[in-house]
N, C-alpha and C positions, 0 to 999 in steps of 0.2 A: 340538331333541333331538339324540340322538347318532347324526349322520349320516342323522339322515333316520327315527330309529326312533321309533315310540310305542307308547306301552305298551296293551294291549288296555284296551277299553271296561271301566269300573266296578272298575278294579283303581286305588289306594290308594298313594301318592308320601310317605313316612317318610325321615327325613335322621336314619341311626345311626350311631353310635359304632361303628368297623371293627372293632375290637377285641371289643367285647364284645357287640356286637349289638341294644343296648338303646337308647331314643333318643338322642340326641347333644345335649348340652350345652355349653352356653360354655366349658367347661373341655376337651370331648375335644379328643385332638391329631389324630386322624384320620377322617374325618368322610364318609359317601358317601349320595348318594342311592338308595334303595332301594324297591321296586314290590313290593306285598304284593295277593293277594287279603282282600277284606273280610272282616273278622274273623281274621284273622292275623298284620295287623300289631302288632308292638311295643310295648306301653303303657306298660311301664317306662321313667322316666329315668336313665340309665346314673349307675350308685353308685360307678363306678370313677375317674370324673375328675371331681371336685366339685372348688367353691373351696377354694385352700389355706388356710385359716383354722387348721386345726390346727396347721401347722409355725410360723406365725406366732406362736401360741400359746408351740410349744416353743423356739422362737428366742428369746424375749421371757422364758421360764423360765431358757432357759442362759445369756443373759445377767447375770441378777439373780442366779445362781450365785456367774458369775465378778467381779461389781461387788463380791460380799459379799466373796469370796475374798482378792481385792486388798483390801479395806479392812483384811482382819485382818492382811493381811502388810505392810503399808505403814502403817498404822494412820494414816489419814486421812479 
């Protein structure tokens, strides 16, 4: 533990996302162990750091933009 400290009998060890307080997922960038009494820890998975699949998404749209783009100007 940390220096020797434990956490009282029947209290609840959750690893949350710093930021938003909800559980921590693969995606958060900041991440800490946290000591809840039972029944007040955190059931939510943190919504704020999911996989990036949507940029990829729109990265994948502005591309096909700029392919069309070029094609009309270059006409190839």
């Amino acid at each position: 533990g940390r220096d020797g400290w434990r956490a009282p009998s029947g209290m609840v060890m959750r690893v949350i996302d710093a930021e938003t307080g909800e559980l921590a997922g693969d995606w958060c960038p900041i991440k800490h162990e946290e000591w809840f009494k039972p029944g007040t820890e955190p059931m939510t998975p943190c919504r704020e750091h999911e996989e990036p699949e949507e940029e990829e998404e729109w990265l994948d749209e502005i591309g096909q933009k700029v392919e069309s783009a070029f094609k009309k100007i270059f006409r190839f």
